[in-house]
C-alpha positions in Angstrom: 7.2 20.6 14.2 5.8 19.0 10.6 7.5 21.5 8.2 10.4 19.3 6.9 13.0 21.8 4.9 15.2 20.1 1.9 18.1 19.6 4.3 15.9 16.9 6.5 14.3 15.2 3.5 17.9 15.0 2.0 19.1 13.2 5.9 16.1 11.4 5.7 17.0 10.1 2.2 20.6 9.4 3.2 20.0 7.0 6.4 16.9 4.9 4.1 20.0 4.7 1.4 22.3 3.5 4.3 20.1 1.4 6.2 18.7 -0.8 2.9 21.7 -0.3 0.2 20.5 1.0 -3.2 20.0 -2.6 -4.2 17.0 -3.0 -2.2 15.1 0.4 -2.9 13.8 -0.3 -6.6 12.4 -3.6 -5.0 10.6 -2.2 -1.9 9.1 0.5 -3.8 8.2 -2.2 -6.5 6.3 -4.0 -3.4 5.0 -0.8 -2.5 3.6 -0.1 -5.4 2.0 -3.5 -6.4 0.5 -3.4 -2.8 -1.4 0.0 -3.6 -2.6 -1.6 -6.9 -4.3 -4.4 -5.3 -6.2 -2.4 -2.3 -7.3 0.3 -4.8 -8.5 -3.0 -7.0 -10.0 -4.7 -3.9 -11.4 -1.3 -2.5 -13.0 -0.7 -6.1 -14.6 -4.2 -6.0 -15.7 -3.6 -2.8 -18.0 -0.5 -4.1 -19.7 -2.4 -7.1 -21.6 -4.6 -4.6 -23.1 -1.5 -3.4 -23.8 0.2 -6.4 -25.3 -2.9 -8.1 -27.4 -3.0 -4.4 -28.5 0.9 -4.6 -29.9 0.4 -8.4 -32.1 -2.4 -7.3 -33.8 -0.3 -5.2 -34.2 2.2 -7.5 -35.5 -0.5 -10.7 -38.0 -2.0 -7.9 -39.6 1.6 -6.9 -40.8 1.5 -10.5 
């Protein structure tokens, strides 16, 4: 039921064209895209507190 053959991507394509124009496509993959930038940046900050965290442990051992 997941396999999805050229013919039901191209539909899929189609009614996404029909439903939005071709207007509006550039700008909600723009969106898209800008939104992925900022939760990969935000994700990434949230890792350095951790790291910063896990090599104070490791200077205070010594």
């Amino acid at each position: 039921m997941g396999n999805f053959g050229l013919t039901e991507i191209i539909l899929i394509l189609l009614v996404v064209v029909l439903l939005f124009g071709g207007r509006k496509i550039p700008e909600m993959m723009k969106g898209l895209g800008q939104g992925m930038k900022e939760f990969k940046k935000a994700s990434m900050a949230d890792d350095e507190p951790e790291k910063m965290h896990a090599e104070d442990k490791t200077e205070t051992k010594e």
